[in-house]
Backbone as numpy.savetxt, mean C-alpha at the origin, in Angstrom:
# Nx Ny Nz CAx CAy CAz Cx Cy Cz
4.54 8.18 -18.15 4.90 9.48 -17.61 3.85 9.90 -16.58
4.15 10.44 -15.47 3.17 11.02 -14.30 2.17 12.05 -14.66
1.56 12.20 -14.06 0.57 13.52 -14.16 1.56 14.80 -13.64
1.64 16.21 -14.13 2.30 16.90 -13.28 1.94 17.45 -12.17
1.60 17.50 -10.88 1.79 17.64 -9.57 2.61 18.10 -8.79
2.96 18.74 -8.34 3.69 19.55 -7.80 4.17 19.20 -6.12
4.42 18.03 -5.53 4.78 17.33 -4.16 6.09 18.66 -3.41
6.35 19.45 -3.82 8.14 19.90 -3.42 7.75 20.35 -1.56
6.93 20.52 -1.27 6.26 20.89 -0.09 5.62 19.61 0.61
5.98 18.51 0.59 5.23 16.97 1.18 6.34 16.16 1.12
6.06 15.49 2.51 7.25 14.78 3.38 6.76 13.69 3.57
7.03 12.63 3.24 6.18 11.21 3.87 7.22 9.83 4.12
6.35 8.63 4.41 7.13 7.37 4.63 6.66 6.24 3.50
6.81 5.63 3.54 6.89 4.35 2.15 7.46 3.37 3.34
6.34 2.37 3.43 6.32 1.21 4.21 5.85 0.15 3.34
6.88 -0.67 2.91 6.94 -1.92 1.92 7.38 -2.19 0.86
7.98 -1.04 0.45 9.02 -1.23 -0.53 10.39 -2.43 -0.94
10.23 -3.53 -1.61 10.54 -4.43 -1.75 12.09 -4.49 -2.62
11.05 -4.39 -3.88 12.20 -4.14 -5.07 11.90 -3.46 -6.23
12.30 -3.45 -7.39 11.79 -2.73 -8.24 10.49 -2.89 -9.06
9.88 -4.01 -8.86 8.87 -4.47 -9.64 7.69 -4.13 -8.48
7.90 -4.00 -7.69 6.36 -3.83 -6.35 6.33 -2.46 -6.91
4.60 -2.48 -6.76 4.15 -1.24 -6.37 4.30 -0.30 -5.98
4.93 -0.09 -4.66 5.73 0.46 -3.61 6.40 1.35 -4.44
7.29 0.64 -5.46 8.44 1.35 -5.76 8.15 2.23 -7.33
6.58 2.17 -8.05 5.94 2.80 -8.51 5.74 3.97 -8.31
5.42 3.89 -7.19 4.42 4.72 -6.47 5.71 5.86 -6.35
7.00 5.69 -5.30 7.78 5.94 -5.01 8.42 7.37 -6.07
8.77 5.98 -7.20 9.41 7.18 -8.03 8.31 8.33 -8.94
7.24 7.95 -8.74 6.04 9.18 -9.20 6.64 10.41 -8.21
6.17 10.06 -6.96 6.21 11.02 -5.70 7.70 11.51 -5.93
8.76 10.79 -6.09 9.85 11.68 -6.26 10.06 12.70 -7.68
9.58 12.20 -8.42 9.78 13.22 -9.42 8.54 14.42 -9.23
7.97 13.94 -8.46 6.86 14.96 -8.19 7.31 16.15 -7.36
8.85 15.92 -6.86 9.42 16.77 -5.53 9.07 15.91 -4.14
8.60 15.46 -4.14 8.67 14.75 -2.59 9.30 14.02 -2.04
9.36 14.55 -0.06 10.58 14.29 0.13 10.01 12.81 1.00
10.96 11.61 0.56 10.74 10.49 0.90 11.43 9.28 2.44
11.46 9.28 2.70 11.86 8.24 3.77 11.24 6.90 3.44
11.98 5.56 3.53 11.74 3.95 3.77 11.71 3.70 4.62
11.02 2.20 4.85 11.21 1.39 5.99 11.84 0.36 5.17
12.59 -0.59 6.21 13.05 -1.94 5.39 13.01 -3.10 6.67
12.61 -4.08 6.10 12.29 -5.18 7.43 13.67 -5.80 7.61
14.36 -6.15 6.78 16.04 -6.94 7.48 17.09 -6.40 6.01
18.27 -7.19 6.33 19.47 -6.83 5.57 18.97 -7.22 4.20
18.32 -8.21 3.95 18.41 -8.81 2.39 17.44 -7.88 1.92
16.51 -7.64 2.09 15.68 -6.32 1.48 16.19 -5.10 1.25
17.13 -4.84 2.53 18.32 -3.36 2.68 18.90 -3.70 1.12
19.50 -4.58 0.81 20.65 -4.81 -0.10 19.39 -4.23 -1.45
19.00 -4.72 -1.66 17.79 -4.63 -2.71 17.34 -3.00 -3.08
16.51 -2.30 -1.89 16.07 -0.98 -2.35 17.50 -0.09 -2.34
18.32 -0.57 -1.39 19.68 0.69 -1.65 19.95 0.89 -3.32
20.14 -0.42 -3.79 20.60 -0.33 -5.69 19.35 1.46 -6.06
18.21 1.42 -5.87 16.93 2.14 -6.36 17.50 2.68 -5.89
17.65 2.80 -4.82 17.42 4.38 -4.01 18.65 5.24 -3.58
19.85 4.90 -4.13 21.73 5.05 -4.04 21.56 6.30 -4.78
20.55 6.82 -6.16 20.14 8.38 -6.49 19.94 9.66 -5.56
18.79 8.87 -4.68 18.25 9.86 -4.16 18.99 9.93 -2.06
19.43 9.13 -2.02 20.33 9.01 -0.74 18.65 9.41 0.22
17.86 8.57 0.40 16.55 9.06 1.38 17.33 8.34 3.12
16.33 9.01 3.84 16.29 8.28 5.27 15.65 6.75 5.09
16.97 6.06 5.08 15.92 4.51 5.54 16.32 3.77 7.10
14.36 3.39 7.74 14.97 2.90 9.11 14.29 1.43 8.97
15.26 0.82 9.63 14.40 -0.59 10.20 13.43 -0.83 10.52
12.14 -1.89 10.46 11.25 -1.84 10.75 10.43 -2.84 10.37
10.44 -3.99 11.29 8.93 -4.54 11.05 7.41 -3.88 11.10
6.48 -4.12 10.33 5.49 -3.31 11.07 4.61 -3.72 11.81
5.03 -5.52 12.16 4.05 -5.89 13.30 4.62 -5.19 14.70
6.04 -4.54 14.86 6.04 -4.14 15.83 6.14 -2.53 16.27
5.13 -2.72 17.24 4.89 -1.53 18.15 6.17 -0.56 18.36
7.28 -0.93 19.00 8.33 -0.11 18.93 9.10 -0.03 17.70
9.05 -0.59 16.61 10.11 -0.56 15.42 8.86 0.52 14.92
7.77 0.69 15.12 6.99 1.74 14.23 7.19 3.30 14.66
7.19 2.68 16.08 7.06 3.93 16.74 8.37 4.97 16.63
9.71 4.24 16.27 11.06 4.59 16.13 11.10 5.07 14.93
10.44 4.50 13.98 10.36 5.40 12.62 10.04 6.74 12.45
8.42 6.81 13.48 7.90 8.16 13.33 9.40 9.15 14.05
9.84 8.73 15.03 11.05 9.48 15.72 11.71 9.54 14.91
12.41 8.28 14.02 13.59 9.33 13.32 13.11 10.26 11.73
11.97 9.82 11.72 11.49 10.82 10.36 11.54 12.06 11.05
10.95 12.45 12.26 10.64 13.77 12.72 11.81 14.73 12.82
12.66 13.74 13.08 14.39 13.93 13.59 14.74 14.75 12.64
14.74 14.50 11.51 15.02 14.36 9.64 14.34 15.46 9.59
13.15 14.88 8.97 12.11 15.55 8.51 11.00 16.53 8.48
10.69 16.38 10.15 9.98 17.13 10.96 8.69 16.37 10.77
7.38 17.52 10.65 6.03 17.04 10.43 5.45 15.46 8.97
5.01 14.99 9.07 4.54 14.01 8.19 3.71 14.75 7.47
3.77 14.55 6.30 2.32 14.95 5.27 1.41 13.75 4.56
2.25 12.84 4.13 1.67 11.60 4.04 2.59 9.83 4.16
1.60 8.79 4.31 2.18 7.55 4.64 2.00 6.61 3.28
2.55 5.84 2.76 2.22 4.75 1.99 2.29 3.92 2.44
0.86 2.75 2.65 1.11 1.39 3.53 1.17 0.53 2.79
2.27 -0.21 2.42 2.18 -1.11 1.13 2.73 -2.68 1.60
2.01 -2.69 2.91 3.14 -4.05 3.67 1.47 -5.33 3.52
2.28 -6.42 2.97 1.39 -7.91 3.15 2.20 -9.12 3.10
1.13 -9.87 4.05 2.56 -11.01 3.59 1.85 -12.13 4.49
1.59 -13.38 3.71 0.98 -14.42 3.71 1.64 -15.74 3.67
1.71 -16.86 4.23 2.77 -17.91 4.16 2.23 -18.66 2.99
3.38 -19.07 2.21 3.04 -19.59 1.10 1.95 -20.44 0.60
2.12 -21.67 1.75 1.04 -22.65 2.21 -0.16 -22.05 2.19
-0.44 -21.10 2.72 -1.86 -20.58 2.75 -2.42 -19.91 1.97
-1.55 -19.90 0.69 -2.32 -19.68 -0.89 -2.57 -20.46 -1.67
-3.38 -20.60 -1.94 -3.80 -22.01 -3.19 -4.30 -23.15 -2.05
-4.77 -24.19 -2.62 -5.65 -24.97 -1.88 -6.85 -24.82 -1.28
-7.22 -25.98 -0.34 -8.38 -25.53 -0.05 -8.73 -24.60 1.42
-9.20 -23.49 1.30 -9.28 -21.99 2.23 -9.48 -22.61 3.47
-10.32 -23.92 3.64 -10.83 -24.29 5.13 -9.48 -25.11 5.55
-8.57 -25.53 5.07 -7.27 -26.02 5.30 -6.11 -24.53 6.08
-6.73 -23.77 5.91 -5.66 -22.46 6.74 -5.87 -22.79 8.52
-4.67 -22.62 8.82 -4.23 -22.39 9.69 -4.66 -21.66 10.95
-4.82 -21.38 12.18 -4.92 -20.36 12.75 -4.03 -19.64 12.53
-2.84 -20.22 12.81 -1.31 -19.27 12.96 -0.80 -18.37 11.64
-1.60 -19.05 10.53 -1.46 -18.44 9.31 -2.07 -17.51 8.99
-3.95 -17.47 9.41 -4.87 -16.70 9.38 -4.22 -15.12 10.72
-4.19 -15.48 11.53 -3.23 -14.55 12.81 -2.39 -13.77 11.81
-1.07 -14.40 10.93 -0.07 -13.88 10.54 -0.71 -12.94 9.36
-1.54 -13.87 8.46 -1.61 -12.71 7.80 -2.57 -11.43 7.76
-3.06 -11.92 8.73 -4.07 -10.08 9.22 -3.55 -9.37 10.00
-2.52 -9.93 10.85 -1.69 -8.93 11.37 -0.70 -8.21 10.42
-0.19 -8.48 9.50 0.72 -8.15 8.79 0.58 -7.55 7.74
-0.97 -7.64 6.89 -1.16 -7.18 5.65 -2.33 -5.89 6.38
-3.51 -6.01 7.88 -4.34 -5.77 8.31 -4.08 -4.65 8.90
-4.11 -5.24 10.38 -3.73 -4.43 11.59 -2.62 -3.62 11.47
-1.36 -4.15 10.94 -0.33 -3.16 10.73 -0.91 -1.84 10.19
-1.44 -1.59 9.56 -2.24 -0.38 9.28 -2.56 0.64 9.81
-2.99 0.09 11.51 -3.64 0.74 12.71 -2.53 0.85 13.41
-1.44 -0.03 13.48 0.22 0.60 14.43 0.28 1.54 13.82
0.89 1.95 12.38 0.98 2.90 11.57 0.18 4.14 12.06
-0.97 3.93 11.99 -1.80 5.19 11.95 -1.91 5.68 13.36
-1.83 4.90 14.28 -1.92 5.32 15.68 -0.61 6.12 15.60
0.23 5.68 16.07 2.09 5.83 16.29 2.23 7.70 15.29
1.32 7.60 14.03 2.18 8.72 13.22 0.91 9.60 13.15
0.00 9.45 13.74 -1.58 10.67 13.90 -0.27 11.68 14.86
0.24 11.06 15.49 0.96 12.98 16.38 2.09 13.55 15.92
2.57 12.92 14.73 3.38 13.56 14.27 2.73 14.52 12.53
1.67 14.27 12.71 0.76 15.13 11.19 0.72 16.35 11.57
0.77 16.97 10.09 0.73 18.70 10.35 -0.47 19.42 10.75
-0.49 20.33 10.97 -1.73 20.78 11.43 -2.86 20.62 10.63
-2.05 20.75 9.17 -3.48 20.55 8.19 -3.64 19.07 7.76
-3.17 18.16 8.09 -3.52 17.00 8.19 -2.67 16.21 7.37
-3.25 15.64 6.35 -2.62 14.50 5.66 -2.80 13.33 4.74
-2.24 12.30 3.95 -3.06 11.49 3.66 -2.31 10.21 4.10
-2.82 8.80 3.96 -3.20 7.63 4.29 -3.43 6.92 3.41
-2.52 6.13 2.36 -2.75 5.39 1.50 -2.21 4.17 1.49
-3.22 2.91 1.42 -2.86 1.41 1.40 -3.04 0.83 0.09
-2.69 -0.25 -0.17 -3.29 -1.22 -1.06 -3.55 -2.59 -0.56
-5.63 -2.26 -1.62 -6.24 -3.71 -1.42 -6.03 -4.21 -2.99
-7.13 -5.17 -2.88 -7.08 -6.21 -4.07 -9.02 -6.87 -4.02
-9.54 -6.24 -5.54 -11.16 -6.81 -5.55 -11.12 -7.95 -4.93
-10.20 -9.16 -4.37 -10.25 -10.25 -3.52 -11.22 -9.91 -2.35
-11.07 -8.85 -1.96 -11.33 -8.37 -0.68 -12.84 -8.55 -0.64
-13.75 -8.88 -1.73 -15.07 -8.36 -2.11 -15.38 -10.33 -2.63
-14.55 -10.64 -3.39 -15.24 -11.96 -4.37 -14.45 -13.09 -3.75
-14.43 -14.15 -4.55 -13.58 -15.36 -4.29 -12.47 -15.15 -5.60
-11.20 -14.90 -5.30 -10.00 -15.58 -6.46 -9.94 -16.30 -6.09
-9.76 -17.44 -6.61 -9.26 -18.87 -6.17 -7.37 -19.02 -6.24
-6.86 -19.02 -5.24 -5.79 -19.17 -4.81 -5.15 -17.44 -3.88
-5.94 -17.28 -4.04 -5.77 -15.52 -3.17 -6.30 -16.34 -1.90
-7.18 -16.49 -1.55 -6.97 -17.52 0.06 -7.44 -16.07 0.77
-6.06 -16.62 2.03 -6.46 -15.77 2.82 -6.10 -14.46 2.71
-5.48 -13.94 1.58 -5.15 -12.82 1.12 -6.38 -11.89 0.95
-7.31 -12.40 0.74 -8.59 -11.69 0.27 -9.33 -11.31 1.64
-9.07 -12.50 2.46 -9.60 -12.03 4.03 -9.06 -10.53 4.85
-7.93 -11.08 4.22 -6.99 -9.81 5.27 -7.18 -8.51 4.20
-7.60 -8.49 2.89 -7.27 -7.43 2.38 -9.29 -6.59 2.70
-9.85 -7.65 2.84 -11.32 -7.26 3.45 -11.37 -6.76 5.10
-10.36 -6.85 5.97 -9.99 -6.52 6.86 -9.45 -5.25 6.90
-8.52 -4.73 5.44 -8.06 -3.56 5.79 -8.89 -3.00 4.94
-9.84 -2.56 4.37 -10.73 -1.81 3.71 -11.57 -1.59 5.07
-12.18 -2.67 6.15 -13.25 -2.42 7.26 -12.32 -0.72 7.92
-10.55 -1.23 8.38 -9.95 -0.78 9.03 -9.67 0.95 8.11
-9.30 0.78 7.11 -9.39 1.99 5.83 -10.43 2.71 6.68
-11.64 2.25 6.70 -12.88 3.11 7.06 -13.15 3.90 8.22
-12.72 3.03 9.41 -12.43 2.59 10.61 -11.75 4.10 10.68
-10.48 4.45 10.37 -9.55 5.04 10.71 -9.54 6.67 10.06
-10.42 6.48 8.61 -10.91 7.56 8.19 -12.22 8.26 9.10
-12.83 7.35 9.83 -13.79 8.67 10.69 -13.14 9.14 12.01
-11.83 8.32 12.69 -11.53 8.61 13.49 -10.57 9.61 13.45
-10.10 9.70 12.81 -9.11 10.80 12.12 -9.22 12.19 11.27
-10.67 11.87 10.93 -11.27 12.91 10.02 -11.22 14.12 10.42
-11.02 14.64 12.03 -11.59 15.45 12.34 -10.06 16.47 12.82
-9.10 15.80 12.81 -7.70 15.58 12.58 -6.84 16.06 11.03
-7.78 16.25 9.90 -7.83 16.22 8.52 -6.56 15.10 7.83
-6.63 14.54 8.90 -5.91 13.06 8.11 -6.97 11.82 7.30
-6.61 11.99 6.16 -7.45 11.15 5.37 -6.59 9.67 5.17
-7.77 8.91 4.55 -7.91 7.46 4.35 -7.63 7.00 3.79
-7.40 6.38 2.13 -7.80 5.72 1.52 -7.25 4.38 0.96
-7.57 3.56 0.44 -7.37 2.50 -0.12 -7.18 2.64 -1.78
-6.37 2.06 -2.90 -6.62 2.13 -4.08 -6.57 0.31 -4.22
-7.75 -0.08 -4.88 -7.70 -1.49 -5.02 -7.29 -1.63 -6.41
-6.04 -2.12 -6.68 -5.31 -1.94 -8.17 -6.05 -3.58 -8.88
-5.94 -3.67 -10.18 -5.93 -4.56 -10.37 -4.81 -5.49 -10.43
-4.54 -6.84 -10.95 -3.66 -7.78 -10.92 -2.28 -7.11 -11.45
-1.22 -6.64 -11.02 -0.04 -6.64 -10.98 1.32 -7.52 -11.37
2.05 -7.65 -12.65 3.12 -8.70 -11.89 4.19 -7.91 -11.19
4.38 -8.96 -10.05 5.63 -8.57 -8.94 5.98 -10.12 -8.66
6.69 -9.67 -8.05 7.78 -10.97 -7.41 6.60 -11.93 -6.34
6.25 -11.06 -5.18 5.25 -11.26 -4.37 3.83 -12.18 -5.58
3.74 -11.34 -6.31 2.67 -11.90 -7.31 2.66 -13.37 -7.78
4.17 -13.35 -7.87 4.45 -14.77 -8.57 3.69 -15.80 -7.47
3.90 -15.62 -6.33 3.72 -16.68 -5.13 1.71 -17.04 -5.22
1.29 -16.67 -6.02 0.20 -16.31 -6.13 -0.81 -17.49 -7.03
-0.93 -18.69 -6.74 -1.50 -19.23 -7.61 -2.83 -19.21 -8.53
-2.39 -19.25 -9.97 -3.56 -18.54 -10.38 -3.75 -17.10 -11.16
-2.12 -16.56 -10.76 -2.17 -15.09 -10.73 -2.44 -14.82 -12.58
-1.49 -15.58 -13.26 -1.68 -15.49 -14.56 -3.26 -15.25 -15.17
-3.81 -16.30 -14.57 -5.31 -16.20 -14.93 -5.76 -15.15 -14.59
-5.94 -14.41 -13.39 -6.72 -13.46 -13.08 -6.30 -12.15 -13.94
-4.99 -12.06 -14.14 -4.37 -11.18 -15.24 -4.97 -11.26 -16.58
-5.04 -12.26 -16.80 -5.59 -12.87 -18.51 -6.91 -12.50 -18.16
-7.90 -12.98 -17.25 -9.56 -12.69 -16.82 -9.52 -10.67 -16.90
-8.87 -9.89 -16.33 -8.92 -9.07 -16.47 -8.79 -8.17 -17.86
-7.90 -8.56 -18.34 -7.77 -8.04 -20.22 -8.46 -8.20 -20.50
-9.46 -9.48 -20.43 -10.31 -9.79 -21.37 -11.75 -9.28 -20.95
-12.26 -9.35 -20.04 -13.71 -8.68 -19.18 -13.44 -7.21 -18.93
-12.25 -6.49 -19.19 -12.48 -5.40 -18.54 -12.59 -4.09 -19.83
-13.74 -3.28 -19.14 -14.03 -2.22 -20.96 -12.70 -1.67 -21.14
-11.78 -1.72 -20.69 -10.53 -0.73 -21.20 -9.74 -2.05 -22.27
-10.08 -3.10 -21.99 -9.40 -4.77 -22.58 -8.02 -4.95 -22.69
-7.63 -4.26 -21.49 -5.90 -4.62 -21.92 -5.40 -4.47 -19.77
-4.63 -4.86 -19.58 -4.36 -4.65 -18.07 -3.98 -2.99 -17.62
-4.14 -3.11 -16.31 -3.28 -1.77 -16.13 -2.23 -1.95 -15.76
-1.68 -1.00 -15.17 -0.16 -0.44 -15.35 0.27 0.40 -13.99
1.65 -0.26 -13.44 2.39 -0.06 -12.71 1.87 1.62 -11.99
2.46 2.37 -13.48 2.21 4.03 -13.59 0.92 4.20 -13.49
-0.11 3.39 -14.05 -1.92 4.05 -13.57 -1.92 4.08 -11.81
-1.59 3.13 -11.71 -1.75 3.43 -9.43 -0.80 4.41 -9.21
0.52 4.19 -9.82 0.71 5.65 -9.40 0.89 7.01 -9.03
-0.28 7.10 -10.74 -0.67 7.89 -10.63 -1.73 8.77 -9.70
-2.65 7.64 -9.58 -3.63 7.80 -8.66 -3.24 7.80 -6.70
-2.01 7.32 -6.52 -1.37 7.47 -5.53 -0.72 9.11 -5.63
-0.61 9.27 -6.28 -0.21 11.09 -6.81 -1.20 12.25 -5.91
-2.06 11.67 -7.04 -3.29 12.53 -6.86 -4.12 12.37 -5.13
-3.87 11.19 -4.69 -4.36 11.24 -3.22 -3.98 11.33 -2.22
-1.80 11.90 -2.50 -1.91 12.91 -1.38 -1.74 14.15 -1.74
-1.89 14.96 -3.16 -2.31 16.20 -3.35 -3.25 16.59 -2.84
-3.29 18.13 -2.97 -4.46 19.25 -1.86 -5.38 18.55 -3.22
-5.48 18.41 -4.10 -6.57 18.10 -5.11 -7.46 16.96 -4.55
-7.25 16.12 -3.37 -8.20 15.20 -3.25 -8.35 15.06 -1.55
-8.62 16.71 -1.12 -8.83 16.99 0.16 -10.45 16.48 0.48
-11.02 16.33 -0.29 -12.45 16.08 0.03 -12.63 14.54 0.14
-11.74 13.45 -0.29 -11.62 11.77 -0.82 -11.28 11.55 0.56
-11.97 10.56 1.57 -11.32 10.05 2.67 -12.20 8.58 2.72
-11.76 7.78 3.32 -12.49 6.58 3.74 -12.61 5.68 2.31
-12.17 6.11 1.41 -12.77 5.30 -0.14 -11.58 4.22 -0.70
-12.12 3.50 -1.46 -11.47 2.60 -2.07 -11.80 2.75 -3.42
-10.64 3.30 -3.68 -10.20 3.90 -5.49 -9.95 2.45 -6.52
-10.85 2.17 -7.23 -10.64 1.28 -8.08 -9.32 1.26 -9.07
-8.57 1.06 -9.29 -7.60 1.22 -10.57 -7.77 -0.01 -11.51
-8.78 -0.95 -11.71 -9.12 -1.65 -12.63 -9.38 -1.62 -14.06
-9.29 -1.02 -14.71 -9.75 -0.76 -15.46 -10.92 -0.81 -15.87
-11.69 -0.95 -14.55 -13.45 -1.32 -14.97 -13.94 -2.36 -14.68
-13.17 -3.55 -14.31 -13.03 -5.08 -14.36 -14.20 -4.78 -12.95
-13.87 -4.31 -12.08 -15.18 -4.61 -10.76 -16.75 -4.11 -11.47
-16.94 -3.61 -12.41 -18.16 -3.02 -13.10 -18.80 -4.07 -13.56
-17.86 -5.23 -13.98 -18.69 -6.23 -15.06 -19.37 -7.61 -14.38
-20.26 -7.66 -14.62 -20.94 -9.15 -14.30 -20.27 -10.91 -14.44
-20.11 -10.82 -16.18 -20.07 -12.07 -16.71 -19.14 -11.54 -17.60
C-alpha cells in the first residue's frame, strides 16, 4: 500500500513504461492513486498493445516516442501541453542495451553497442530535460530517473549497463545545477535488483538478487512498492529541498563491505 500523498494538483510524463512488471509501471500506479494526472510515451505498436491492457482504466494521453529522438521528444512536450498544460514532473525510466553486450567479457563491447547504450539509457535524459525545462511551472518541478549500484562497482554481467547507468548519475548532477535555479529538481533513485522482463536479459541477475537478501541489514529484497514509494515522495512539495541525489532503495546492501 502507498504512503498517503496527496498528487490531485501534479501533471507529469512516464517515459518507459513497458509492461506490468517494470518499474515504470510501479511507480505509475502509486502516482495515480495518489491523484495524479498522468501521460505515456510508447516507442512502437507492440509495446502500445501491452500498456493499453494497464492503462484501458484510466484512458491517459499516450504519444509516440523514441527518446533518442530530438523531434519525437519534443512532440510530446507539445501534446502534453495541448492536454495538460504546465508539467510538474517527468519519470525517466528508458534503458536499453543489446543483448550481446551483457554478460561476457566487457572489453569485447562494441563501439556501436557502447554508442547505443549511453545514448539510450544516458543522454536521453538530457533530450528530456532540455525539450520539457520550458514547459515547467513557475514553481518548478521534479526529475526522476533510475540507476542501478552497477553504476559505482563491477556486477558481472551488467556490462555496459553499469557504464551508462554511471553516465546518468554524472548527467543527474549535471542537470540538477543547471536547472536549480529554475526550481526543477534532479534526482536519481538507485533501486536494488528488481525482477522484470528487461531483468531477465540480465546475466547473473538471480545472483545479485540472492547477494542482496543475504548481505543486506533489512535480509530480504525490496519491493516493486518501496521505489515507489520513494518516487512518491520525490515529486511531492515534501522533498523540495532533495535535488542532484541518488536515493538508495537497497535495503542497505550499498552500506556493506563483505
Amino acid at each position: 500500500m502507498s504512503i498517503k500523498i496527496d498528487l490531485s494538483n501534479k501533471k507529469g510524463i512516464i517515459f518507459g513504461l513497458a509492461n506490468q512488471r517494470s518499474i515504470a509501471w510501479a511507480i505509475s500506479e502509486t502516482l495515480l492513486e495518489a491523484g495524479a494526472e498522468l501521460a505515456f510515451t510508447y516507442l512502437d505498436e507492440r509495446l502500445l498493445k501491452n500498456i493499453n491492457k494497464l492503462l484501458e482504466p484510466y484512458d491517459p494521453l499516450l504519444i509516440k516516442c523514441d527518446a533518442n529522438s530530438e523531434d519525437e521528444v519534443k512532440n510530446v512536450m507539445r501534446e502534453f501541453y495541448k492536454k495538460h498544460g504546465e508539467i510538474d514532473f517527468i519519470i525517466h525510466s528508458v534503458a536499453f542495451a543489446n543483448r550481446e553486450d551483457l554478460g561476457g567479457d566487457f572489453s569485447n563491447l562494441s563501439k556501436e553497442g557502447f554508442g547505443l547504450a549511453l545514448e539510450t539509457s544516458s543522454y536521453s535524459l538530457v533530450t528530456i530535460a532540455r525539450e520539457a525545462s520550458q514547459y515547467f511551472t513557475k514553481t518548478g518541478g521534479s526529475v526522476i530517473s533510475m540507476t542501478f549500484d552497477a553504476s559505482t562497482r563491477v556486477y558481472p554481467g551488467y556490462n555496459v549497463m553499469g557504464t551508462a547507468k554511471a553516465a546518468l548519475e554524472n548527467i543527474n548532477r549535471q542537470l540538477a545545477n543547471e536547472f536549480g535555479p529554475k526550481k526543477i529538481r534532479f534526482n536519481s533513485i538507485s533501486a536494488g535488483p528488481l525482477p522484470s522482463l528487461s531483468a531477465r536479459s540480465i546475466p547473473g541477475f538471480t545472483e545479485m538478487r540472492k547477494a542482496h537478501e543475504e548481505r543486506s541489514p533489512i535480509k530480504r529484497p525490496i519491493t516493486h512498492q518501496e521505489v515507489a514509494n520513494t518516487a512518491l515522495f520525490l515529486i511531492s512539495d515534501l522533498s523540495t529541498g532533495i535535488t542532484g541525489s541518488i536515493i538508495p532503495v537497497d535495503g542497505g546492501y550499498g552500506i556493506i563491505a563483505l
